[in-house]
GUSELO-607380 format. One record per residue (C-alpha): residue in one letter; x, y, z. Coordinates in steps of 0.1 Angstrom, whole numbers, padded with zeros to 4 digits, always signed. Layout:
BEGIN
aXYZ...
END
This chain:
BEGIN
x+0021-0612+1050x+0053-0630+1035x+0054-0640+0997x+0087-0663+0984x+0098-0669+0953x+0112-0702+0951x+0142-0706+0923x+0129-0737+0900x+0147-0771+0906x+0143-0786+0872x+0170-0780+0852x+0150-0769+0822x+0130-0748+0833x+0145-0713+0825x+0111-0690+0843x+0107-0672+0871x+0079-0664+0892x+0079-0631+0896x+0099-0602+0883x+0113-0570+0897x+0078-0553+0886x+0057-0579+0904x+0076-0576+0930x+0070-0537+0936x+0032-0546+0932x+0035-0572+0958x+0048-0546+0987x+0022-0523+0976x-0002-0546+0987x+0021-0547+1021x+0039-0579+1017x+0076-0587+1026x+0087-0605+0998x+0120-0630+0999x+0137-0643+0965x+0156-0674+0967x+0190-0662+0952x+0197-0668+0916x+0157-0674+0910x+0159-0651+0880x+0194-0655+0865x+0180-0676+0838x+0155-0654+0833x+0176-0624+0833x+0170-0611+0861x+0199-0605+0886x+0193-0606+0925x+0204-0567+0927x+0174-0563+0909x+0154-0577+0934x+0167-0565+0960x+0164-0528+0940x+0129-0534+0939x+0126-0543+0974x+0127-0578+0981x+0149-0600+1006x+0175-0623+0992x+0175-0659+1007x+0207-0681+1001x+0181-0718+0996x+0149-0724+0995x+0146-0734+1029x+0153-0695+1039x+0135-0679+1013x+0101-0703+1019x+0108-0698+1062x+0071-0686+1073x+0058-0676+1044x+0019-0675+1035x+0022-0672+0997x+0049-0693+0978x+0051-0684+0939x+0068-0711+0914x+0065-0720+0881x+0061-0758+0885x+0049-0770+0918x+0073-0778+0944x+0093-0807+0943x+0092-0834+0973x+0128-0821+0987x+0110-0781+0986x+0075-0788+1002x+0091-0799+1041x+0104-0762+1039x+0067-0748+1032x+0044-0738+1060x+0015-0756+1068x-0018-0733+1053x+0009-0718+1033x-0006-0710+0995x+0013-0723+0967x+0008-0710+0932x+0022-0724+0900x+0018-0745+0874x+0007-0776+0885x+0005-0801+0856x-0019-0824+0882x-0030-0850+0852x-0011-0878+0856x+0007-0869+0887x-0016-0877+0913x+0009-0890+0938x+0027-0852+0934x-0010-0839+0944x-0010-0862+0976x+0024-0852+0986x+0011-0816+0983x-0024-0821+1005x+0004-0839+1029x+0023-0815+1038x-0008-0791+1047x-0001-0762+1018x-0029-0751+0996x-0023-0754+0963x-0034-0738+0930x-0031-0747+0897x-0028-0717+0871x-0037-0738+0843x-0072-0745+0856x-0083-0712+0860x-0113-0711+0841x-0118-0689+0808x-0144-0661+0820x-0137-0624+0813x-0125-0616+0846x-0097-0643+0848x-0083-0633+0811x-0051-0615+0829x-0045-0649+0852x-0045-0669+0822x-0007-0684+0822x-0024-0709+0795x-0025-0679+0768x-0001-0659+0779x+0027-0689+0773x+0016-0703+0740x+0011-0667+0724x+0048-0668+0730x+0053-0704+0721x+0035-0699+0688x+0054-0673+0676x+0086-0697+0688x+0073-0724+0668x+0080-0700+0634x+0118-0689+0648x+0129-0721+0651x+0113-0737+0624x+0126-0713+0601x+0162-0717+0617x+0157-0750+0606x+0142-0748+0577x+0176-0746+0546x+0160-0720+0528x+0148-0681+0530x+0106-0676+0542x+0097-0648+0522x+0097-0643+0485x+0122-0623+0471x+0132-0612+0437x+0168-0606+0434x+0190-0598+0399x+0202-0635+0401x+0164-0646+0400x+0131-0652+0423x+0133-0672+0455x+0098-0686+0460x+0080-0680+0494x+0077-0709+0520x+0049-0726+0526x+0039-0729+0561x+0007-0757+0576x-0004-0746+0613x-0022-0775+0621x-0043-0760+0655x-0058-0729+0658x-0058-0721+0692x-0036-0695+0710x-0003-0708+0701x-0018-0716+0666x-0030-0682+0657x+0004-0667+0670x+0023-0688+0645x-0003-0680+0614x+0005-0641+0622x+0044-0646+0628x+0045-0664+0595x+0028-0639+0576x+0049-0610+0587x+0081-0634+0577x+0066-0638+0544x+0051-0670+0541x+0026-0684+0522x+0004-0697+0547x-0029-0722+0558x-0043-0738+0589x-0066-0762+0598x-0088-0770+0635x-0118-0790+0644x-0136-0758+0657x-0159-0738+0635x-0147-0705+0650x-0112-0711+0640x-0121-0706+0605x-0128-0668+0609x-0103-0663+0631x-0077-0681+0607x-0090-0662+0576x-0087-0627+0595x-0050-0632+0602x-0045-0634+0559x-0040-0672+0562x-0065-0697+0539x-0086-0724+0561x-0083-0765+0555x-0107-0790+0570x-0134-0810+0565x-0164-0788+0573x-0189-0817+0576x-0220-0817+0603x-0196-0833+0631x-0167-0801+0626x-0201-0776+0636x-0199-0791+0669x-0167-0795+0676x-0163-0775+0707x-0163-0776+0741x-0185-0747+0766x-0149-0740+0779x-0138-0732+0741x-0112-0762+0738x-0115-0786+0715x-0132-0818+0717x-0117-0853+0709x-0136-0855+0671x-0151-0892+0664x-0131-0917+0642x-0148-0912+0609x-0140-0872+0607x-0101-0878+0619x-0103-0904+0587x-0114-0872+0566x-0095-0849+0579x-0067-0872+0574x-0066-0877+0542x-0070-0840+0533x-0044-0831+0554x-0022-0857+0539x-0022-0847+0507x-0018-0810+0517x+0013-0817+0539x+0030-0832+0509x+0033-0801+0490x+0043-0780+0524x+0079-0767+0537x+0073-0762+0574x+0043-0776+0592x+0036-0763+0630x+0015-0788+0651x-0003-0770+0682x-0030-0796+0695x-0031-0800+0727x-0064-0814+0748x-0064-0809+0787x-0058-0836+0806x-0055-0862+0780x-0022-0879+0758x-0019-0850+0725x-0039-0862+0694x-0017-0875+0669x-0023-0858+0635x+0005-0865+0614x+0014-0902+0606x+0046-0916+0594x+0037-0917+0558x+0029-0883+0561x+0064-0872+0571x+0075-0900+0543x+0055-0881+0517x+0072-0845+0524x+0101-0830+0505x+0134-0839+0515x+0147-0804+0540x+0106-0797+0549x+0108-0793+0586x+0079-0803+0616x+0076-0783+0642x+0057-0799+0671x+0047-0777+0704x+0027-0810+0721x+0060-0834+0728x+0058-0831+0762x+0020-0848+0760x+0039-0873+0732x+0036-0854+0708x+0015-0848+0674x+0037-0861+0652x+0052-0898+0647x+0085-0898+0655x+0091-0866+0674x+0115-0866+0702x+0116-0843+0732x+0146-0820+0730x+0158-0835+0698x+0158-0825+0663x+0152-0860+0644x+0164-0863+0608x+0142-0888+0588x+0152-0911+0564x+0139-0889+0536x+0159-0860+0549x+0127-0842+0569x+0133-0826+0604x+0112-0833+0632x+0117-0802+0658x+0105-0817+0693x+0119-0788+0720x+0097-0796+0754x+0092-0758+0771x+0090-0738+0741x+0079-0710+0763x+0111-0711+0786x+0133-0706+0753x+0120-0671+0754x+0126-0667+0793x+0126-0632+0799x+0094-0628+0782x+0074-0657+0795x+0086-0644+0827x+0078-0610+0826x+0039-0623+0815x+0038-0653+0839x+0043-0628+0865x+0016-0607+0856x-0007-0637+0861x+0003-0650+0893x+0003-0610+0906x-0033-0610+0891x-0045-0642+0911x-0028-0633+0940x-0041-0601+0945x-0078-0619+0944x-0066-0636+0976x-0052-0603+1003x-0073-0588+1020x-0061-0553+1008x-0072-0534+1043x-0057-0562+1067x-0026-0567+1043x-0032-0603+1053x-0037-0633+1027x-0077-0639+1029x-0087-0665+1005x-0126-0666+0994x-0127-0701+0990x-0165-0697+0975x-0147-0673+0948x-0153-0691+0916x-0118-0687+0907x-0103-0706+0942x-0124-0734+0935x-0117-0741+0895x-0081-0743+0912x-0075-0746+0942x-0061-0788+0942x-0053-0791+0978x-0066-0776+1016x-0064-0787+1050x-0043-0822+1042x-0067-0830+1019x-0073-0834+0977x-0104-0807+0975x-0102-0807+0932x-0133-0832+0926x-0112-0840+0894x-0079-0849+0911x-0097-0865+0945x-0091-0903+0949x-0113-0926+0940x-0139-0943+0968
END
């Protein structure tokens, strides 16, 4: 059994697929493993160390890939990678399959089966696969390091013989992973700090962290969420509400962290224009959904935008890969947890259980064909 780690070709992307501790799990289950040279430099981890852990160094792709059954990215494999992948070969990443269903294709084409991390389903027994958590729990707490960067003035308050500095007040608008990360990095810089979401459980969980709770908690907001525990798109009436609490809240806030994200669909937008017109001139915006467009008018990927009213819009795309070394280190424990699911342990030969409820919620491609029933062309 062969397993490669592919080094990523997008420029931004910093991650790596598996780490020198992966990779020691990896020949315990009695794989070779092969590392594309420089796959972890970004990440911080140097080929010795690799190689230190017991894993082949390939000069390209083409090499590392060469015959093997499991290939391990972070985002799937470009069209000039997937000629160098075996046919029935196993390729798992993160897939991003909404939108791209031409990439999907091109995967089913050239006969790899591949699986796509961020489907795995949220059941007990998938927790340590979910690359979902793992990388906004780091992008939340990003969210507060750079918007306090930002941000002209100190977070906590502080009373000083030249006088008291106020704390900061901080607005996490989305209380999921990333969301709650934020709320608890905030508090333990100091800020004052509240959060709104459209899910009823968000309220406890918000409240638990020290944070105070704001939303409109009409009939609608008690069933706001899905089986799956995302949240569902709310009608227009309650985004009316909620908008109009929010905007008055914003108003009086000095960072404000959006984190509202829906799978599979364009991110909701929850802060207008005139909202970002009604707050104080060096306030600062913080949104983690730019690469889905974004929750906030006039945010920009990779850009900090200045307003006319002197408010910053912070719109970095990855937030995850701008802590590299530790959304490796847990992306890698993910993909080891998965991929363990699929060896046969006695043979030391890559088995898949294609019945397992975990291969089906993502497995996107088998055999030359689309097998997802949410990615499969339309008759």
């Amino acid at each position: 059994m062969r397993i490669a780690v592919l080094t990523e070709t997008d420029p931004a992307e910093p991650r790596v697929a598996a780490v020198p501790e992966t990779v020691k799990k990896y020949k315990a289950l009695g794989a070779d493993v092969t590392v594309q040279s420089g796959a972890g430099r970004t990440a911080g981890v140097p080929d010795a160390e690799y190689e230190a852990a017991g894993a082949a160094i390939a000069p390209d792709a083409r090499a590392a890939a060469d015959g093997a059954d499991i290939v391990l990215k972070v985002r799937r494999p470009s069209a000039e990678e997937l000629p160098a992948l075996k046919r029935g070969a196993a390729v798992v990443a993160i897939m991003d399959p909404y939108g791209h269903e031409a990439e999907v294709r091109a995967m089913a084409e050239a006969g790899v089966s591949a699986f796509a991390m961020e489907l795995m389903p949220r059941i007990t027994r998938a927790q340590v696969m979910d690359v979902l958590s793992s990388q906004a729990n780091l992008a939340g707490y990003r969210a507060v390091v750079d918007g306090a960067a930002t941000y002209g003035r100190a977070l906590p308050m502080m009373m000083t013989a030249a006088g008291t500095v106020p704390a900061a007040r901080i607005f996490v608008m989305g209380a999921g992973v990333a969301g709650l990360q934020a709320i608890a990095t905030a508090r333990r810089l100091g800020a004052v700090v509240t959060a709104t979401d459209v899910r009823p459980a968000a309220k406890e969980q918000v409240e638990s962290l020290g944070a105070k709770f704001v939303a409109v908690e009409d009939d609608e907001f008690k069933q706001a969420e899905t089986a799956g525990g995302y949240a569902k798109e709310m009608s227009a009436e309650y985004k009316k509400k909620q908008a109009e609490l929010v905007a008055t809240h914003i108003a009086k806030q000095d960072i404000v962290i959006t984190t509202a994200l829906i799978p599979g669909r364009p991110a909701p937008r929850l802060v207008s224009g005139d909202m970002v017109a009604a707050m104080r001139p060096g306030s600062v915006l913080v949104d983690l959904a730019v690469e889905r467009g974004g929750n906030v008018e006039g945010v920009k990927a990779d850009e900090v935008v200045e307003t006319g009213n002197g408010v910053k819009i912070v719109g970095y795309a990855n937030v995850p890969g701008r802590l590299a070394a530790t959304a490796s280190s847990l992306y890698a424990r993910n993909l080891y947890a998965f991929v363990e699911t699929l060896v046969d342990k006695a043979a030391k030969t890559l088995a898949v259980k294609w019945d397992d409820e975990l291969v089906k919620a993502t497995c996107l491609t088998r055999d030359g064909a689309v097998v997802h029933p949410n990615f499969q062309p339309k008759a």
